[in-house]
N, C-alpha and C positions, 0 to 999 in steps of 0.2 A: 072558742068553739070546740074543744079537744082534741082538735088535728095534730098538736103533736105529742099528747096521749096515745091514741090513735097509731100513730107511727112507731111510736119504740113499741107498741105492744106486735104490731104485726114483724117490728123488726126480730124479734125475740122471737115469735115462733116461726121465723124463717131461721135464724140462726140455731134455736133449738135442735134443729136435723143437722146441720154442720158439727158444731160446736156446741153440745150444754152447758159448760161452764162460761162459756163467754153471755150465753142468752140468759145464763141464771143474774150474771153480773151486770146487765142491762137493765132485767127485771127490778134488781134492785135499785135502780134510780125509783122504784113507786115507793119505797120504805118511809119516805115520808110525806107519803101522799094523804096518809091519816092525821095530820095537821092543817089539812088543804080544807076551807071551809065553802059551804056553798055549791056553787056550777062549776068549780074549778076540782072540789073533792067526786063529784057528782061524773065530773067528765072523767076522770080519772079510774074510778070505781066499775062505769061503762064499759073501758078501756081493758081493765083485766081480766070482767065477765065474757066479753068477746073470744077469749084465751083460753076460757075452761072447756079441755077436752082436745083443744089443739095441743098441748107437748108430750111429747114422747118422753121426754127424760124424767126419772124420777125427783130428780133435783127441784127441775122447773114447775114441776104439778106441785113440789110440796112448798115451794115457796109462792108460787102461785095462790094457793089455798091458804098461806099464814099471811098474805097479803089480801085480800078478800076479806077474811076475818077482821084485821083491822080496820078497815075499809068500815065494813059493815055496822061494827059497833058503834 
């Protein structure tokens, strides 16, 4: 159901304000989420649109947004 999509993505923009390198390094567990087919890609894609606009750190918007892209295509 992407509950735990869902989770690391809100965990990431909680830790975003603490820590960006660590929430950049979370984020990257979706790097291969662009292999993901179906409801599973679908949940996952859901999961890091929720996210756009929430991180402060330059880091995380821009992996954020090359993660999206992939997504996307």
């Amino acid at each position: 159901d992407g509950a735990g999509y869902r989770l690391l993505a809100q965990q990431a923009a909680t830790l975003d304000a603490i820590n960006p390198q660590v929430a950049a390094r979370l984020l990257s567990a979706f790097e291969n989420a662009a292999r993901l087919v179906g409801p599973r890609r679908a949940a996952a894609h859901a999961a890091l649109r929720e996210l756009d606009g929430r991180l402060a750190s330059r880091d995380g918007r821009d992996l954020l947004q090359r993660l999206l892209a992939a997504l996307a295509a």
